[in-house]
VMD Tcl script that draws the C-alpha trace (Angstrom):
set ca {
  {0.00 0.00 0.00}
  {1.53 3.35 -0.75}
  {1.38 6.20 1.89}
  {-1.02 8.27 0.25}
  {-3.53 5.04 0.02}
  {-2.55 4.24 3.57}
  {-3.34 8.12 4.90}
  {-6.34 7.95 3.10}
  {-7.58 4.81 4.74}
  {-6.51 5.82 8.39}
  {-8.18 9.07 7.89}
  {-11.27 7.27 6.74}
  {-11.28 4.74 9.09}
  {-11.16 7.43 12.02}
  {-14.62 9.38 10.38}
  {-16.29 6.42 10.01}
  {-15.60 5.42 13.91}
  {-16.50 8.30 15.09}
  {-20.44 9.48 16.31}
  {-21.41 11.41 13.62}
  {-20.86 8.81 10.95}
  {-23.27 6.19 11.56}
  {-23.67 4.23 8.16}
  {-21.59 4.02 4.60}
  {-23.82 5.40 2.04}
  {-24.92 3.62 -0.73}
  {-23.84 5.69 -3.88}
  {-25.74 3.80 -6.08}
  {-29.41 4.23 -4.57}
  {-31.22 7.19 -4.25}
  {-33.52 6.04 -1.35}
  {-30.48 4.79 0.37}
  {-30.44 8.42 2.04}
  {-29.22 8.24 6.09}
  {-32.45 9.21 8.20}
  {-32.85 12.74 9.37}
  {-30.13 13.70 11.53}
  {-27.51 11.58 10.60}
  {-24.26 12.22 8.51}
  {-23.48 10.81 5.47}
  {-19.95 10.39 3.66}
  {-18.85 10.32 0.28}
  {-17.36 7.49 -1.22}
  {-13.78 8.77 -3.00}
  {-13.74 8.55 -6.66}
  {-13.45 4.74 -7.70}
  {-14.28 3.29 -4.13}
  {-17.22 1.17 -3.21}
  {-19.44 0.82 -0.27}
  {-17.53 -2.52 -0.04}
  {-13.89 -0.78 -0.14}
  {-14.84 1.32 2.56}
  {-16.39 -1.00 4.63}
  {-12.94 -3.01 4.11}
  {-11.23 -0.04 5.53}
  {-14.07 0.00 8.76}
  {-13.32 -3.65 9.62}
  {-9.26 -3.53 9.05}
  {-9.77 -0.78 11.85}
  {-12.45 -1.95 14.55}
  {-10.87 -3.57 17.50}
  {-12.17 -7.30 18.06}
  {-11.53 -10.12 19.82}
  {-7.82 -10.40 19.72}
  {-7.85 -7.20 21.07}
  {-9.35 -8.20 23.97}
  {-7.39 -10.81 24.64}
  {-4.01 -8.31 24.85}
  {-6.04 -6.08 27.00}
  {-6.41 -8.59 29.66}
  {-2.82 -7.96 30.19}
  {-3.55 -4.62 31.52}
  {-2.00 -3.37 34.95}
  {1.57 -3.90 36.38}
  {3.11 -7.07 36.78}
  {6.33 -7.73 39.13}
  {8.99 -9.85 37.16}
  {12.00 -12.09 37.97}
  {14.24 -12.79 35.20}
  {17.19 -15.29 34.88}
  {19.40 -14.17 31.54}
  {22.15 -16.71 30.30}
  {24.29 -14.87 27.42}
  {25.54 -17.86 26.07}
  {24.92 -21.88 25.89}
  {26.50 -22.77 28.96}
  {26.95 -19.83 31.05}
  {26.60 -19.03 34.32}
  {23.07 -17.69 34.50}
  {21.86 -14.26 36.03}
  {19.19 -12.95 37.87}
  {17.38 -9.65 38.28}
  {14.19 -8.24 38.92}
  {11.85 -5.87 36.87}
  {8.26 -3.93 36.77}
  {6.21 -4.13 33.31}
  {3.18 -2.07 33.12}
  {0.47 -2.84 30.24}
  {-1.53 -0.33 29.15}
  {-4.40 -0.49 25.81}
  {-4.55 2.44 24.35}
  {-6.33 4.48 21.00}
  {-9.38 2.73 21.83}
  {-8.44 -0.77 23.15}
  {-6.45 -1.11 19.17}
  {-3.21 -1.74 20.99}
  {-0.98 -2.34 24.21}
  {1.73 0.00 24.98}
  {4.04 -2.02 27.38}
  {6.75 -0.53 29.70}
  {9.50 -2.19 31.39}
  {11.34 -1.38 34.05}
  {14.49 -3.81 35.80}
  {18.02 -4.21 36.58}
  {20.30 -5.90 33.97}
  {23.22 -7.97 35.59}
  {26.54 -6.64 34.70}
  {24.62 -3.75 32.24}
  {23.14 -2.29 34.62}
  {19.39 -0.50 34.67}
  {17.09 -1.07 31.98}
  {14.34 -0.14 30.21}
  {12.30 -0.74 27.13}
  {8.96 -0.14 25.24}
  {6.84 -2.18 23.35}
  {3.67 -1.19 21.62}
  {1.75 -4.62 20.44}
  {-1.50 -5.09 18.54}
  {-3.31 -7.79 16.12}
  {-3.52 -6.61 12.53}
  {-7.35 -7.75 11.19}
  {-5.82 -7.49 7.37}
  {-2.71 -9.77 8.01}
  {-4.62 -11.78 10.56}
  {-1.53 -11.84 12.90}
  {-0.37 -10.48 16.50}
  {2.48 -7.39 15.69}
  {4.52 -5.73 17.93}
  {7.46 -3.12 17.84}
  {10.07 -3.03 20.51}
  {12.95 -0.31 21.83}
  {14.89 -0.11 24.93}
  {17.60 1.59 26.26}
  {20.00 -1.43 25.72}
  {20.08 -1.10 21.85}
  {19.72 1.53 19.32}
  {17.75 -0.62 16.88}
  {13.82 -1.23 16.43}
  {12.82 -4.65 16.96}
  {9.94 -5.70 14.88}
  {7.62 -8.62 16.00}
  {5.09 -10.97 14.90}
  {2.82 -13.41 16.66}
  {0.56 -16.80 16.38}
  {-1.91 -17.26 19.27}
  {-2.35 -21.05 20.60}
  {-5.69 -22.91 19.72}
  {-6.31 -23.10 23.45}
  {-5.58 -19.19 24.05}
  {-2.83 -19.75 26.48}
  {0.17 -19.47 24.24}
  {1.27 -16.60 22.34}
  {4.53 -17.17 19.83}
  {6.56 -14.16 18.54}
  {9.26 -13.87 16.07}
  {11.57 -10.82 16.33}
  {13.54 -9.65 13.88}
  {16.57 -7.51 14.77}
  {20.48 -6.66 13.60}
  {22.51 -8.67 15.83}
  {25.61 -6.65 17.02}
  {27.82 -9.40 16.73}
  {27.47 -10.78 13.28}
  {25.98 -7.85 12.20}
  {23.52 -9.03 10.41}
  {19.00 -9.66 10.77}
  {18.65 -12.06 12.78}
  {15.57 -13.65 14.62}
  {14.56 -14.03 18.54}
  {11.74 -16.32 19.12}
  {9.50 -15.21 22.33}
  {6.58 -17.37 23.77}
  {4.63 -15.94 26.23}
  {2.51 -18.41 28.42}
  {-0.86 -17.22 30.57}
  {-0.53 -19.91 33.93}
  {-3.30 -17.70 35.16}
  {-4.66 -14.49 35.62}
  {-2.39 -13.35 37.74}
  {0.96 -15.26 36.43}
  {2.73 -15.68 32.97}
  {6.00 -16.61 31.92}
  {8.08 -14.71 29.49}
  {11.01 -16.86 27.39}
  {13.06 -15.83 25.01}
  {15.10 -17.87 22.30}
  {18.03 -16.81 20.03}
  {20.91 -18.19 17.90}
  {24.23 -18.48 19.15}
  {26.19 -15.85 17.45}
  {29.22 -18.64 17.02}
  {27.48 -21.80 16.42}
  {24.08 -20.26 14.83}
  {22.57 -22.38 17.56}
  {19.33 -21.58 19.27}
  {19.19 -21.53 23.46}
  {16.96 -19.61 25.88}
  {18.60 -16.45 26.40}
  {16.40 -15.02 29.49}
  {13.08 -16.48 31.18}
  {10.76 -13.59 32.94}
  {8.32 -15.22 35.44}
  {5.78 -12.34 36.15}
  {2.92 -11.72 38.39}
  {0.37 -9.67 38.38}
  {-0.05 -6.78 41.70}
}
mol new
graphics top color blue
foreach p $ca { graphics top sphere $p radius 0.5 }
foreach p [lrange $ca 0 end-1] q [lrange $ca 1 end] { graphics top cylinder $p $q radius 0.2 }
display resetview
């Protein structure tokens, strides 16, 4: 999509959500008129009632939605980091606060810890579920890195299981490389947070860091 189509359809989206707008018109039919007191758009040149009610749906917050807003609050986290196969592992502790936000369309997550030998960290991560992909996406930054981390996701059948794949420029080998996250729900009040990457040396995978949260 090019960025005038995608302004467009943002713009578009956000009338059509809001009060006033209560219907798409139909172009085609005269006695399709809204009833007194309610607005009516115009279709742009060349769209349909269908294109625009494509544009509605790839921006009206469902069920997946919901599910990432259950999240919401501040959890209390211990982690255990390893930085390679075989080392010594480390432990800290950290604070992540979930948050939904422009209308319950997305999570803005911040976290707050202590990184062993790095000292204190923090990062952001906005995450939402795209209706026109059909997948979980996510961006991530922290104060660790200088690179944007860009995520997508595959919810478990039973809803308890939520797989990312991030893709990232490893400092090392400086090249894109992928960290595989899964996120597990034990509860409403507990979920564990593990993180898989490849070796920089071997190519390898191994579980980089585990976070085992609860909620306050």
């Amino acid at each position: 999509m090019n960025k005038n189509c995608l302004l467009v359809g943002g713009l578009l989206a956000a009338l059509a959500a809001s009060t006033l707008i209560t219907r798409v018109a139909n172009a085609d039919s005269a006695a399709d008129s809204p009833p007194a007191g309610q607005s009516e758009m115009q279709l742009p040149p060349g769209w349909t009632a269908t294109d625009m009610q494509a544009v509605i749906d790839a921006g009206t917050p469902g069920k997946m939605h919901q599910w990432l807003a259950q999240d919401a609050g501040t959890w209390r986290g211990r982690t255990t980091m390893v930085m390679s196969p075989g080392a010594e592992p480390t432990h800290g502790e950290c604070t992540s606060t979930v948050t939904p936000i422009m209308g319950g369309r997305y999570v803005k997550v911040e976290m707050a810890g202590d990184m062993p030998g790095m000292g204190q960290y923090s990062g952001l991560g906005l995450c939402g579920f795209d209706n026109v992909s059909q997948k979980f996406v996510s961006t991530w930054v922290d104060s660790q890195s200088t690179g944007i981390g860009y995520g997508t996701g595959k919810l478990s059948p039973d809803g308890k299981t939520l797989t990312w794949e991030f893709s990232y420029n490893c400092p090392i080998t400086k090249k894109p490389t992928v960290m595989r996250e899964v996120d597990t729900n034990n509860g409403p009040d507990s979920k564990t947070m593990e993180m898989y990457g490849p070796d920089p040396k071997t190519g390898i995978e191994f579980k980089m860091m585990t976070i085992e949260l609860t909620k306050e």
